[in-house]
CHARMM internal coordinates of N, CA and C (Angstrom, degrees):
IC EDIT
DIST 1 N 1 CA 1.4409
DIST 1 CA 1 C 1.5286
ANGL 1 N 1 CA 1 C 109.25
DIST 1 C 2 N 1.3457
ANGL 1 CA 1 C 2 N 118.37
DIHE 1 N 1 CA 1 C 2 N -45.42
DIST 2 N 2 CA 1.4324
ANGL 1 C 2 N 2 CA 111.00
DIHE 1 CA 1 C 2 N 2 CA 174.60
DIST 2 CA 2 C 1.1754
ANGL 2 N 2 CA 2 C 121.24
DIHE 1 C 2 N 2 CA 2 C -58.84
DIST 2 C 3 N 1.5646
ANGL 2 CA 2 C 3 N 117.98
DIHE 2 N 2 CA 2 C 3 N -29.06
DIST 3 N 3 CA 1.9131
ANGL 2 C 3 N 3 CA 106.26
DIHE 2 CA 2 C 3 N 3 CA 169.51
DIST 3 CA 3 C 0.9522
ANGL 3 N 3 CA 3 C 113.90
DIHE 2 C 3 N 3 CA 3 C -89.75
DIST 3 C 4 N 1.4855
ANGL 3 CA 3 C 4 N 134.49
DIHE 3 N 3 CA 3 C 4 N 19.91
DIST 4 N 4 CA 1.5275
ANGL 3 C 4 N 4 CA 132.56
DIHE 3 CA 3 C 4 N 4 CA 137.65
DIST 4 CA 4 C 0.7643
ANGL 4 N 4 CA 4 C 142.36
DIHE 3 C 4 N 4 CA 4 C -78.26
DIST 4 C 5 N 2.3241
ANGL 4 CA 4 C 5 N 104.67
DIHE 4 N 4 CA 4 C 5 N -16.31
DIST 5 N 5 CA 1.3661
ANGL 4 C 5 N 5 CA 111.66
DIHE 4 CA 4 C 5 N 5 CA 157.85
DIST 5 CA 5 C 1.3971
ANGL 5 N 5 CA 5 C 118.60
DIHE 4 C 5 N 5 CA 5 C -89.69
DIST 5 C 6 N 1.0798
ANGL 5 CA 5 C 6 N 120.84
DIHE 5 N 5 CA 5 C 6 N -35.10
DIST 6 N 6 CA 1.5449
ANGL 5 C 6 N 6 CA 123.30
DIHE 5 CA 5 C 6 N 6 CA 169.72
DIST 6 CA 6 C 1.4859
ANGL 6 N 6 CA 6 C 106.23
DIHE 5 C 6 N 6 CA 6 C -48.49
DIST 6 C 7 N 1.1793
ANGL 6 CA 6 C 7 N 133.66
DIHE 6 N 6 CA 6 C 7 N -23.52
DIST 7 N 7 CA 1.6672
ANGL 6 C 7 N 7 CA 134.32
DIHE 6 CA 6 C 7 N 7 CA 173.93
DIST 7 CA 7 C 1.3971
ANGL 7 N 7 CA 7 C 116.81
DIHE 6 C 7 N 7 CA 7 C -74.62
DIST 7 C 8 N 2.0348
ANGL 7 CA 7 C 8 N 110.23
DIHE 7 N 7 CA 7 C 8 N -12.51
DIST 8 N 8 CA 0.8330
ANGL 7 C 8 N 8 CA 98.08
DIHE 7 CA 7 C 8 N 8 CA -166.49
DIST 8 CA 8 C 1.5815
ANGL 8 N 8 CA 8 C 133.64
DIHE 7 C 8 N 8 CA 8 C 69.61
DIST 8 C 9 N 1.9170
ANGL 8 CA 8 C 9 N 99.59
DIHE 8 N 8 CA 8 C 9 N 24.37
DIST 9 N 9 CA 1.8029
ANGL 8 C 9 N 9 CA 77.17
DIHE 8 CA 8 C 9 N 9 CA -173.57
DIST 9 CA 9 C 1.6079
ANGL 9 N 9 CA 9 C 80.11
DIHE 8 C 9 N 9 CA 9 C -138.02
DIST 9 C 10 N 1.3375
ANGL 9 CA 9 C 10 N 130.85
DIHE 9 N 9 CA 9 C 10 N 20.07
DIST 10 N 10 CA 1.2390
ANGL 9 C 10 N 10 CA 134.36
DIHE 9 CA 9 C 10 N 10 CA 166.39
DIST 10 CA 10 C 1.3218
ANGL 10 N 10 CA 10 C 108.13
DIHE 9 C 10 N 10 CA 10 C -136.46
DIST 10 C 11 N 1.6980
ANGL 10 CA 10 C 11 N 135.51
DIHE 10 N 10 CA 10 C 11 N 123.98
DIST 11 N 11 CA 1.1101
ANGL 10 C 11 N 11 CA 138.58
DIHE 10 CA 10 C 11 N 11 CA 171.59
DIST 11 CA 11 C 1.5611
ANGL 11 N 11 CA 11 C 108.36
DIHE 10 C 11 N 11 CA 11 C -102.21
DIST 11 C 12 N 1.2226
ANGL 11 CA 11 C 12 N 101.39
DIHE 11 N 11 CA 11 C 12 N 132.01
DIST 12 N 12 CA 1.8332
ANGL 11 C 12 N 12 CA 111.91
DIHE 11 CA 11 C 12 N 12 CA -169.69
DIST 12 CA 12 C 1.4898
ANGL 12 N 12 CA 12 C 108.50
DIHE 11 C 12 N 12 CA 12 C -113.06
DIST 12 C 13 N 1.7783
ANGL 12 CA 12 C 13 N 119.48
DIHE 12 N 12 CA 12 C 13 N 100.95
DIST 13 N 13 CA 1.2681
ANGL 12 C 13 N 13 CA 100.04
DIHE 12 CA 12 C 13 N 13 CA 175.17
DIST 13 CA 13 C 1.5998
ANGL 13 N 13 CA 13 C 115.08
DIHE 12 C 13 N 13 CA 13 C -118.57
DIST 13 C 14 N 1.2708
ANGL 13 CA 13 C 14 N 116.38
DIHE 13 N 13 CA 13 C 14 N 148.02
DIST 14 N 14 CA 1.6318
ANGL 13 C 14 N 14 CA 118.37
DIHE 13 CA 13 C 14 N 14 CA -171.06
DIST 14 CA 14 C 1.4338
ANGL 14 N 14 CA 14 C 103.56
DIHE 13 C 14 N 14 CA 14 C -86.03
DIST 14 C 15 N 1.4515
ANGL 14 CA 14 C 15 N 137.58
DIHE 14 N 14 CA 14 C 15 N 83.45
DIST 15 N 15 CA 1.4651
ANGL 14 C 15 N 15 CA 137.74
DIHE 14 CA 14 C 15 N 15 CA -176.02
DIST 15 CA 15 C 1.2781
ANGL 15 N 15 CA 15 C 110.50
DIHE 14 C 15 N 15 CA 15 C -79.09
DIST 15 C 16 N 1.1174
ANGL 15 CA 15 C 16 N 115.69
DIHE 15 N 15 CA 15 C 16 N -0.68
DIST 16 N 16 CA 2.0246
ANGL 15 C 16 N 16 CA 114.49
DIHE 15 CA 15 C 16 N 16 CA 166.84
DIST 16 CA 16 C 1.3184
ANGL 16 N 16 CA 16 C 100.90
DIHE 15 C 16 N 16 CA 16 C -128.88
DIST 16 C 17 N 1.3934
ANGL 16 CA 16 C 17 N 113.71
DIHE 16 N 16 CA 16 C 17 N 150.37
DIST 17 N 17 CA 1.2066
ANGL 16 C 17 N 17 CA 128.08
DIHE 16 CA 16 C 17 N 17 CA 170.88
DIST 17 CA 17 C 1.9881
ANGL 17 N 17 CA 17 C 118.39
DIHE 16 C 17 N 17 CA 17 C -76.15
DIST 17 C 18 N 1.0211
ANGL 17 CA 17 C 18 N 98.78
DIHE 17 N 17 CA 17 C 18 N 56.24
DIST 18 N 18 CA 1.5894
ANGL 17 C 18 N 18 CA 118.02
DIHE 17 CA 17 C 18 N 18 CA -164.32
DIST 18 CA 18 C 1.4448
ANGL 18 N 18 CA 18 C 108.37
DIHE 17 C 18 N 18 CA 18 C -93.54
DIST 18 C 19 N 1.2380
ANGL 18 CA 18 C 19 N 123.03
DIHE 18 N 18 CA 18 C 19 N 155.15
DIST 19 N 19 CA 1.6396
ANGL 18 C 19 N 19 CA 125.99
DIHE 18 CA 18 C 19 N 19 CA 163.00
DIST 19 CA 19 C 2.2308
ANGL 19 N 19 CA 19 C 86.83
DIHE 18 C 19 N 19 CA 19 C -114.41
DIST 19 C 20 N 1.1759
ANGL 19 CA 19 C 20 N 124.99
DIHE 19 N 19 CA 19 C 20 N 2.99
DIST 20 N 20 CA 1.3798
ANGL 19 C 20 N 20 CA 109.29
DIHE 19 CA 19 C 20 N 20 CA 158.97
DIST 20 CA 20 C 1.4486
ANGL 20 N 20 CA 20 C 119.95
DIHE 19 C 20 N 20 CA 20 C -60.48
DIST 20 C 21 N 1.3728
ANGL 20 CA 20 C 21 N 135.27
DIHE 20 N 20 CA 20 C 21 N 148.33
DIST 21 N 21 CA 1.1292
ANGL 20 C 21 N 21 CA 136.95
DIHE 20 CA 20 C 21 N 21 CA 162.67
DIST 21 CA 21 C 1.3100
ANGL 21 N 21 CA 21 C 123.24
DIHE 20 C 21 N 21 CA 21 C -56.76
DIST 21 C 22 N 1.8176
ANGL 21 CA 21 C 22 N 108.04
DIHE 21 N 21 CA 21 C 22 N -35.32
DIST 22 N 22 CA 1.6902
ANGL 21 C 22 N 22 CA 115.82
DIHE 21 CA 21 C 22 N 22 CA -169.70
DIST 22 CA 22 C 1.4047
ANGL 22 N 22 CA 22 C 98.42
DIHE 21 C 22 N 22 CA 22 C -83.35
DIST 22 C 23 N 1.6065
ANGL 22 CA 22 C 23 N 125.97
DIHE 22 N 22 CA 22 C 23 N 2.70
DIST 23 N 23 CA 1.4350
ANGL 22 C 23 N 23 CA 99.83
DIHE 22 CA 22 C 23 N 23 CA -170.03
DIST 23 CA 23 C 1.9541
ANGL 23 N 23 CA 23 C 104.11
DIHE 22 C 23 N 23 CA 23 C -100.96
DIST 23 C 24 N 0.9824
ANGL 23 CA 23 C 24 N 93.78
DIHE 23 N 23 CA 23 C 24 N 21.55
DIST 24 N 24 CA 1.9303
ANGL 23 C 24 N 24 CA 110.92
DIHE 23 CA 23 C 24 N 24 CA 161.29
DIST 24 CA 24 C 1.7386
ANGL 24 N 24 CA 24 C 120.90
DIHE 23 C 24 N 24 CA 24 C -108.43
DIST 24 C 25 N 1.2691
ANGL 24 CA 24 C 25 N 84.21
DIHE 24 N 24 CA 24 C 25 N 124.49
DIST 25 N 25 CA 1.9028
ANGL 24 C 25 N 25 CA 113.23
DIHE 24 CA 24 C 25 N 25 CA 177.69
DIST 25 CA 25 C 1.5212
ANGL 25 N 25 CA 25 C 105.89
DIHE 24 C 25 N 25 CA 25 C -84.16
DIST 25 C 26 N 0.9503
ANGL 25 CA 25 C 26 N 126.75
DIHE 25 N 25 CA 25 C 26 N 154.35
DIST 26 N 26 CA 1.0610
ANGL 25 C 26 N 26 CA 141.51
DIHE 25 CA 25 C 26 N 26 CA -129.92
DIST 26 CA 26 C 1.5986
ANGL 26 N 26 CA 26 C 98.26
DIHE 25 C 26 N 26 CA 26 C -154.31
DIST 26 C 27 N 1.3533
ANGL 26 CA 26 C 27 N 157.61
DIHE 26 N 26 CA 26 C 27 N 61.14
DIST 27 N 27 CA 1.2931
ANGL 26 C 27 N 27 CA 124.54
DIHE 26 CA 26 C 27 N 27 CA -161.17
DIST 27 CA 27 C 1.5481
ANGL 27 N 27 CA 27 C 105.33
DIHE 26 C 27 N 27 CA 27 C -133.00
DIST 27 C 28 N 1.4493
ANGL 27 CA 27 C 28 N 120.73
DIHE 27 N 27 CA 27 C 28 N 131.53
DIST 28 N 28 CA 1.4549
ANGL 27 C 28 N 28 CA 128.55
DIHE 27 CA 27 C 28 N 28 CA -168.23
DIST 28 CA 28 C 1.4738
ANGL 28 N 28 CA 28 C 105.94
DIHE 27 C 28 N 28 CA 28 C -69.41
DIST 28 C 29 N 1.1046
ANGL 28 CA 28 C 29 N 108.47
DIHE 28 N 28 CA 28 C 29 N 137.73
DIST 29 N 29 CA 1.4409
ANGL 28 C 29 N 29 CA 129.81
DIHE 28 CA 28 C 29 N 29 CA 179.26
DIST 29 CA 29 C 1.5808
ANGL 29 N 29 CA 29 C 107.77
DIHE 28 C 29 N 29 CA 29 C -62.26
DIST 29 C 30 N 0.9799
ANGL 29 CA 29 C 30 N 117.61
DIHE 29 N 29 CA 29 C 30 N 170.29
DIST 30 N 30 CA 1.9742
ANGL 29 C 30 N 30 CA 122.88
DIHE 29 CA 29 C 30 N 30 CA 159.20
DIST 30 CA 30 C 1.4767
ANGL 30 N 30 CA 30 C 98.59
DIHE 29 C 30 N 30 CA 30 C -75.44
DIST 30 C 31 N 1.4160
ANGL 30 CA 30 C 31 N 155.99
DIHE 30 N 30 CA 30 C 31 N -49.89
DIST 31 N 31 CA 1.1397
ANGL 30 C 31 N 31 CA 145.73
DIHE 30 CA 30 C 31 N 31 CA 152.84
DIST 31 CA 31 C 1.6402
ANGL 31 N 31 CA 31 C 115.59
DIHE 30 C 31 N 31 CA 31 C -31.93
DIST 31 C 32 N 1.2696
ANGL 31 CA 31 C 32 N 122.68
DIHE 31 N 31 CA 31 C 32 N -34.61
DIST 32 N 32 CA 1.2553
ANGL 31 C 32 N 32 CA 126.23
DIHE 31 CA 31 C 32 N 32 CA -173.15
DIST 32 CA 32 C 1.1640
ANGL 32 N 32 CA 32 C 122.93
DIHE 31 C 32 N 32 CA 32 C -74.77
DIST 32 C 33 N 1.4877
ANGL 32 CA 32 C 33 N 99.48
DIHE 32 N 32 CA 32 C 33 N -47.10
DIST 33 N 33 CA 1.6486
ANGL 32 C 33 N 33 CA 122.85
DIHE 32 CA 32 C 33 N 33 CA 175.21
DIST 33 CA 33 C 1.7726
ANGL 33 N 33 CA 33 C 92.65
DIHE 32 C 33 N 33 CA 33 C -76.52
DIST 33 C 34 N 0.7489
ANGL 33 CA 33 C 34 N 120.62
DIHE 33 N 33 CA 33 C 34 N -51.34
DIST 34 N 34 CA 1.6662
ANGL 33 C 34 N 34 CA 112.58
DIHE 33 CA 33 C 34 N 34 CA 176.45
DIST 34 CA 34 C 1.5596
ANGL 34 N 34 CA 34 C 98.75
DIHE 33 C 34 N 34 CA 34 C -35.73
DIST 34 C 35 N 1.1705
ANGL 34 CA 34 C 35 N 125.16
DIHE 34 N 34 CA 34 C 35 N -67.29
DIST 35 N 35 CA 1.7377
ANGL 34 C 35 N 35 CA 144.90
DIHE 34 CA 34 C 35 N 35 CA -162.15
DIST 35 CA 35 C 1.3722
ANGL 35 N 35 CA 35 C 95.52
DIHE 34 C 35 N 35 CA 35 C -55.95
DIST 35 C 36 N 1.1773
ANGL 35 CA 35 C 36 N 130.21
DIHE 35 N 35 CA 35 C 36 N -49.38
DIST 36 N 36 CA 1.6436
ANGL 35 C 36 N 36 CA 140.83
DIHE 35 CA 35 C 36 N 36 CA -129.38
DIST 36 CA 36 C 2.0186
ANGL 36 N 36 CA 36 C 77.72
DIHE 35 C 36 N 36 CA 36 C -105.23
DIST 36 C 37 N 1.0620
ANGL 36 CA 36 C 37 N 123.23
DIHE 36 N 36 CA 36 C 37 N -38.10
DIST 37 N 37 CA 1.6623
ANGL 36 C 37 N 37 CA 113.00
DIHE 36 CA 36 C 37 N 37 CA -166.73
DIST 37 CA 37 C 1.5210
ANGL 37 N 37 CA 37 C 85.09
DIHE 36 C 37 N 37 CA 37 C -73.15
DIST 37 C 38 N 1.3079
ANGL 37 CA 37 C 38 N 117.96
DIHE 37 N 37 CA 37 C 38 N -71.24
DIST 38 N 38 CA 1.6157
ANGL 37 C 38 N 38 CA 123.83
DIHE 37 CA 37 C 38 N 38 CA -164.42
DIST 38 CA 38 C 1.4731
ANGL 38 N 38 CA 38 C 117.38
DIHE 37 C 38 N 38 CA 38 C -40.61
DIST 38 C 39 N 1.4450
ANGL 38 CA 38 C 39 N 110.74
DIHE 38 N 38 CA 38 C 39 N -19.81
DIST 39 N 39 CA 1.1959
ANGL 38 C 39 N 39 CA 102.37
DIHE 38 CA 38 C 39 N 39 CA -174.64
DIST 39 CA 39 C 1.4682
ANGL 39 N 39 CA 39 C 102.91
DIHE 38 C 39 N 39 CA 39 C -103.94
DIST 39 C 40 N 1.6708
ANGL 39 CA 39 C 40 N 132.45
DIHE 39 N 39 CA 39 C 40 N -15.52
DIST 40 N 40 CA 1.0333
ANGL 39 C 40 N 40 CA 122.20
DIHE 39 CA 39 C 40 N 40 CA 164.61
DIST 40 CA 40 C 1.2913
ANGL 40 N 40 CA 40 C 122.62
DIHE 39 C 40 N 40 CA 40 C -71.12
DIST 40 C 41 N 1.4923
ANGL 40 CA 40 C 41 N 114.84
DIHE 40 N 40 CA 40 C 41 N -14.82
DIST 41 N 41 CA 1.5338
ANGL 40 C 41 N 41 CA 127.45
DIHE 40 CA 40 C 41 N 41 CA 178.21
DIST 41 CA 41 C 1.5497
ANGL 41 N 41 CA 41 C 114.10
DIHE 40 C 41 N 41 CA 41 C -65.87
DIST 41 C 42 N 1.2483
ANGL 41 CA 41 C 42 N 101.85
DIHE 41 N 41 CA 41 C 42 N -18.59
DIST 42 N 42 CA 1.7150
ANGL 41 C 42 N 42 CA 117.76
DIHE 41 CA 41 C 42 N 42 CA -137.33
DIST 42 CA 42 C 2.0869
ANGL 42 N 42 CA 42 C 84.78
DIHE 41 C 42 N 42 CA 42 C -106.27
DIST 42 C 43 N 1.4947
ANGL 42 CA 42 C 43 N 106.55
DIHE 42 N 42 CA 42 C 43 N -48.73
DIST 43 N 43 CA 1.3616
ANGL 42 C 43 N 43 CA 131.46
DIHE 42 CA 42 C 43 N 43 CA -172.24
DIST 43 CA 43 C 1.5769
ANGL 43 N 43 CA 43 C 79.94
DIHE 42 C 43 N 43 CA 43 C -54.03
DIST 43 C 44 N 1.4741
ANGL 43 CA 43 C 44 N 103.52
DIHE 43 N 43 CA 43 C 44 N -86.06
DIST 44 N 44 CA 1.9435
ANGL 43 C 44 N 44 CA 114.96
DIHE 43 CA 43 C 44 N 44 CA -160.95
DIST 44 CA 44 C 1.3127
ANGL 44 N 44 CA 44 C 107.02
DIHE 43 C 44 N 44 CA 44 C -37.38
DIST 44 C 45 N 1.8058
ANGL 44 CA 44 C 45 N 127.32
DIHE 44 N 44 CA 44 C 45 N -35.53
DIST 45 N 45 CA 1.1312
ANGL 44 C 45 N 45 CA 110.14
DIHE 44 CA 44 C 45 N 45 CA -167.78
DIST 45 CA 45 C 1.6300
ANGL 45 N 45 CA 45 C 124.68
DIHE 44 C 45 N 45 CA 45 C -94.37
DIST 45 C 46 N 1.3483
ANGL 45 CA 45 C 46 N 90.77
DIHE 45 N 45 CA 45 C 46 N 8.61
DIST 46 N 46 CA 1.9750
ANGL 45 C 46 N 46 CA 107.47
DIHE 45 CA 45 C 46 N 46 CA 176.90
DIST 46 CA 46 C 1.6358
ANGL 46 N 46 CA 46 C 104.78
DIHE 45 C 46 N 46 CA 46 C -99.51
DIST 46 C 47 N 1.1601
ANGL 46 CA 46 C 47 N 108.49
DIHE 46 N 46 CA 46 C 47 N -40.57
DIST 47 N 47 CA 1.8987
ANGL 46 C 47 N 47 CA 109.18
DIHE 46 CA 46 C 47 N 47 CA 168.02
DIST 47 CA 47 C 1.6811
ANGL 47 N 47 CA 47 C 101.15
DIHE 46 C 47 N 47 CA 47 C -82.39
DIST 47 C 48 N 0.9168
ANGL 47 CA 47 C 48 N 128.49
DIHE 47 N 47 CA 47 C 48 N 53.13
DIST 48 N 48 CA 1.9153
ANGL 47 C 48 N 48 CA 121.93
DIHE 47 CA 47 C 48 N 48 CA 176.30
DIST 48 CA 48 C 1.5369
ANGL 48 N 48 CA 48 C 75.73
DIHE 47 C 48 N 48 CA 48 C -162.67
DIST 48 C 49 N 1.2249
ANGL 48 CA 48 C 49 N 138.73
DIHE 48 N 48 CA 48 C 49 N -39.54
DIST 49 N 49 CA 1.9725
ANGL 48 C 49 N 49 CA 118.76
DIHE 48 CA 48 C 49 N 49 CA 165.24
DIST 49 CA 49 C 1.1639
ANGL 49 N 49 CA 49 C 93.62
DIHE 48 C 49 N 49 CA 49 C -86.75
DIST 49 C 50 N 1.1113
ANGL 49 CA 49 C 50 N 165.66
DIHE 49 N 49 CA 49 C 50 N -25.87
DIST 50 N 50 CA 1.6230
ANGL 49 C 50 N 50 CA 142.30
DIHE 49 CA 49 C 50 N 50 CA 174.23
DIST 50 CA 50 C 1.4490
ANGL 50 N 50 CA 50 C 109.92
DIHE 49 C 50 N 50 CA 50 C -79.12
DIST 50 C 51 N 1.3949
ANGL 50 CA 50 C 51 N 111.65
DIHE 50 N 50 CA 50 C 51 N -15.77
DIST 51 N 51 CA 1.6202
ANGL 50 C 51 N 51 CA 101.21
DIHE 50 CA 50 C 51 N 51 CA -172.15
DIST 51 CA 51 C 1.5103
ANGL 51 N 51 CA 51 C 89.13
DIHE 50 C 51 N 51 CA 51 C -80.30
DIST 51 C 52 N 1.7274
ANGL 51 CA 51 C 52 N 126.71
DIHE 51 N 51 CA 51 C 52 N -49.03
DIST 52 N 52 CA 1.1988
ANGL 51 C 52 N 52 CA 117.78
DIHE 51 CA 51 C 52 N 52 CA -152.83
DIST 52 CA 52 C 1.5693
ANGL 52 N 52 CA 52 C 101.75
DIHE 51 C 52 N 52 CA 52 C -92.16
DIST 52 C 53 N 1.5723
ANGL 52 CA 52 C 53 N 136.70
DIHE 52 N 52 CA 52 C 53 N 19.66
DIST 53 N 53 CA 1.5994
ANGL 52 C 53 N 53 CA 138.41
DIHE 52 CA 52 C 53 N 53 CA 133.51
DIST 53 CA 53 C 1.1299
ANGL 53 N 53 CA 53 C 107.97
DIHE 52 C 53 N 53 CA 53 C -68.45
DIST 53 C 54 N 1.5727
ANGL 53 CA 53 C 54 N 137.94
DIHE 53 N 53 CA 53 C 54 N -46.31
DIST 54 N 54 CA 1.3290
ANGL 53 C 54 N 54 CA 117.14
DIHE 53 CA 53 C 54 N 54 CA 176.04
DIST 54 CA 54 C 1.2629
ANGL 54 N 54 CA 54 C 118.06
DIHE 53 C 54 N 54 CA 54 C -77.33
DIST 54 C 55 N 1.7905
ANGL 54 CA 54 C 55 N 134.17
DIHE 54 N 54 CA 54 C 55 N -14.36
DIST 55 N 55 CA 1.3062
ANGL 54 C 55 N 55 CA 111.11
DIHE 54 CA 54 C 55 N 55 CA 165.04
DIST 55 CA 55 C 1.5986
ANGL 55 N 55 CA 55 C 131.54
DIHE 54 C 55 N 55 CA 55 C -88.41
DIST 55 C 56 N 1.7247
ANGL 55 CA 55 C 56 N 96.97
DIHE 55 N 55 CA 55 C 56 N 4.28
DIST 56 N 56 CA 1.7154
ANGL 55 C 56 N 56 CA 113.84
DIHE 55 CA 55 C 56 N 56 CA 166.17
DIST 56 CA 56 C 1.6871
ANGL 56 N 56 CA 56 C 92.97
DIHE 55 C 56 N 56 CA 56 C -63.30
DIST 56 C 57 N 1.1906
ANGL 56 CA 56 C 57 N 102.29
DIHE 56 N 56 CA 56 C 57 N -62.87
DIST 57 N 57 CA 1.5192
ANGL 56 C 57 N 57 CA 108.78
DIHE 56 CA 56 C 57 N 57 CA -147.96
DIST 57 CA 57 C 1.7943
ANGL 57 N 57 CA 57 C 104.18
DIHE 56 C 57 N 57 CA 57 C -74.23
DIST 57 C 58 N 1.2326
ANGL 57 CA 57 C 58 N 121.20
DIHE 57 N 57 CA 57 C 58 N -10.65
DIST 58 N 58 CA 1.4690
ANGL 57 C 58 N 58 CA 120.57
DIHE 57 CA 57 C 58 N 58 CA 165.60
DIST 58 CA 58 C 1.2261
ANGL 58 N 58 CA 58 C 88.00
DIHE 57 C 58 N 58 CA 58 C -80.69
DIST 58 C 59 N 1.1833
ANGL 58 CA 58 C 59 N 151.28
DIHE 58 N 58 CA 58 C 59 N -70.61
DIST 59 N 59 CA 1.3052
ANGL 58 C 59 N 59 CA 145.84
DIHE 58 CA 58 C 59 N 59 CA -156.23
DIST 59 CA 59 C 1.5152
ANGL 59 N 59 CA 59 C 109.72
DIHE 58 C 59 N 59 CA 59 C -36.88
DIST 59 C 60 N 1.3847
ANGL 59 CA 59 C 60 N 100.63
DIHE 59 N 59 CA 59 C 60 N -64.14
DIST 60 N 60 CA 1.6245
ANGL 59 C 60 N 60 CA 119.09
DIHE 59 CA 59 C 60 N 60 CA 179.45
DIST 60 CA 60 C 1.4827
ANGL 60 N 60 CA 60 C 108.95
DIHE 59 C 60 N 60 CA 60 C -31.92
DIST 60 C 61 N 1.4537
ANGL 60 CA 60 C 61 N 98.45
DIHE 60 N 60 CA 60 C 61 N -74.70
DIST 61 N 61 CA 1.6064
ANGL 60 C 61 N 61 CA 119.03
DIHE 60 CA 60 C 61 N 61 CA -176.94
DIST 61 CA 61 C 1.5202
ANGL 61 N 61 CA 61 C 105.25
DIHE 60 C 61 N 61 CA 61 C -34.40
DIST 61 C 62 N 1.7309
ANGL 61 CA 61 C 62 N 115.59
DIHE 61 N 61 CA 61 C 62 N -60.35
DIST 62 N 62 CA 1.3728
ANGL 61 C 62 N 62 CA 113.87
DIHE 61 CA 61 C 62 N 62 CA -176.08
DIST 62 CA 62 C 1.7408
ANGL 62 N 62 CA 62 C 114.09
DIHE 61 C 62 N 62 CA 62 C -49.24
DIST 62 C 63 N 1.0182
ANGL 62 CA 62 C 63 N 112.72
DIHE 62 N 62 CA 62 C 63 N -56.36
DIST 63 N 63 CA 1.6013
ANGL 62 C 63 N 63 CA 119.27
DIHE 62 CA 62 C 63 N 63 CA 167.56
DIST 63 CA 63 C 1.4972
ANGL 63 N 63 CA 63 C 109.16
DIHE 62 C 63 N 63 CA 63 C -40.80
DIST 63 C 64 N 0.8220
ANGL 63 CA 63 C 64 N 108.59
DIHE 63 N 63 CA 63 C 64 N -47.35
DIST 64 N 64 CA 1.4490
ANGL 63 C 64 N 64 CA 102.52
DIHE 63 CA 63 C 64 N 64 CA -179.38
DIST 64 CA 64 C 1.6741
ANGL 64 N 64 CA 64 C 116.97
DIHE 63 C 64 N 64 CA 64 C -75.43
DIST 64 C 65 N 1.1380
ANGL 64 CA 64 C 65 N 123.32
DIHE 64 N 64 CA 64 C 65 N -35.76
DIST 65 N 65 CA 1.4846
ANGL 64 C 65 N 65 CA 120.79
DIHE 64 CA 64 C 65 N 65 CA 161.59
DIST 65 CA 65 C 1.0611
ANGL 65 N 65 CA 65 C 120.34
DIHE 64 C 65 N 65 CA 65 C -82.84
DIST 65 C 66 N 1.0715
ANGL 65 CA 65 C 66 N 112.28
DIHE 65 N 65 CA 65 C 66 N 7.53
DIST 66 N 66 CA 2.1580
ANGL 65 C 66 N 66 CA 110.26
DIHE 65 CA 65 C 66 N 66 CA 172.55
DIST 66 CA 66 C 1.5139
ANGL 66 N 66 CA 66 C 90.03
DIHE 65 C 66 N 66 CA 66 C -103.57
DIST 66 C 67 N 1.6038
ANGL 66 CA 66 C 67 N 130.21
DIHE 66 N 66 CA 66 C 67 N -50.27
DIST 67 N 67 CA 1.5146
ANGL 66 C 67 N 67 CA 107.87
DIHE 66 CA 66 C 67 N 67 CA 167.03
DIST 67 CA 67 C 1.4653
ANGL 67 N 67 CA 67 C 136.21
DIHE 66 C 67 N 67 CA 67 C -49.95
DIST 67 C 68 N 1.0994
ANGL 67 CA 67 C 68 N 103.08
DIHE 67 N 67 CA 67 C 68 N -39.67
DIST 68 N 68 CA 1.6039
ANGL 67 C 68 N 68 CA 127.85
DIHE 67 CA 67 C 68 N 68 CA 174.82
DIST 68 CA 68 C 2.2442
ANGL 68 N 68 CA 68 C 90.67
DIHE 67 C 68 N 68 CA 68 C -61.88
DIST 68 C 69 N 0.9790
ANGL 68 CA 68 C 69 N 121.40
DIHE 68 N 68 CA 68 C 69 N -53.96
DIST 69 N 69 CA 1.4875
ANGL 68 C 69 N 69 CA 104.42
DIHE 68 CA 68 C 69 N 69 CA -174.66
DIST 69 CA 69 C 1.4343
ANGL 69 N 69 CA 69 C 103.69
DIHE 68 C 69 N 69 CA 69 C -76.46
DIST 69 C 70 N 1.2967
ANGL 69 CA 69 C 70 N 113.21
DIHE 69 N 69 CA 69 C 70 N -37.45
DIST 70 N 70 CA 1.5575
ANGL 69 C 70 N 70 CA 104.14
DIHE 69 CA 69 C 70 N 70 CA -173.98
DIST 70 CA 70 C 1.3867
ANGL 70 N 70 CA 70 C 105.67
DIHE 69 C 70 N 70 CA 70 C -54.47
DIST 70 C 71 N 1.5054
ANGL 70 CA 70 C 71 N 130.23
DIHE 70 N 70 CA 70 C 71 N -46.28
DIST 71 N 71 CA 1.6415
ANGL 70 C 71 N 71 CA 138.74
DIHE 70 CA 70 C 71 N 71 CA -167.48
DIST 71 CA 71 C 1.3074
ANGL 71 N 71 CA 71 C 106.43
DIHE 70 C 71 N 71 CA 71 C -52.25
DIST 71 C 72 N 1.2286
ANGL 71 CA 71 C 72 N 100.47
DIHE 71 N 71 CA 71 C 72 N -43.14
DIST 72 N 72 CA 1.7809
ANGL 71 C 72 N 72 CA 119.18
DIHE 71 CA 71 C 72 N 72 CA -158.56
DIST 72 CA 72 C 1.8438
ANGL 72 N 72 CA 72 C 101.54
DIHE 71 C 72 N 72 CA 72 C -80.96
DIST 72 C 73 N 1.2737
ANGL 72 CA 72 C 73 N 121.40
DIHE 72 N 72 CA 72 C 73 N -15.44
DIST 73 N 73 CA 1.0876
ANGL 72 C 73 N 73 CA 113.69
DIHE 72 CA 72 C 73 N 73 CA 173.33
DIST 73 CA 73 C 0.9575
ANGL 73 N 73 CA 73 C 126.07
DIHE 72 C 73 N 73 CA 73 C -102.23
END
COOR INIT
IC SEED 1 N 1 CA 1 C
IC BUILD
C-alpha cells in the first residue's frame, strides 16, 4: 500500500485517532483512478484476444471432427 502512495495514486488518511489498522481510509487519487482505468483497459483487452484464440481453436477442433465423422462414414 505504501508504493501506491508514494505513486501518488492512493491517498491514505487516518480519520480517527486510532492505533487500529481499520481506522485508515484508503482513497484513490485522480492519478489512481487514471492508473486503475488503464489497467482495466489493458486487463479487458488481453481476455477479448484470449477469448477470440479459444474461439479460433474451437472452431478448428469442430472442423476437424466433422471431417473425422464425415471419413468415418
Amino acid at each position: 500500500m505504501r508504493a501506491l502512495v508514494d505513486k501518488g495514486w492512493v491517498k491514505m488518511n487516518n480519520f480517527r485517532k486510532s492505533e487500529r489498522k481499520g481506522a485508515y481510509l484508503y482513497q484513490l487519487t485522480p492519478k489512481g483512478i487514471s492508473e486503475k482505468a488503464a489497467l482495466t483497459v489493458r486487463f479487458l483487452r488481453h481476455k477479448e484476444a484470449e477469448h477470440q484464440r479459444l474461439m479460433e481453436e474451437i472452431e478448428t477442433l469442430r472442423l476437424l471432427v466433422a471431417e473425422q465423422e464425415g471419413a468415418a462414414e
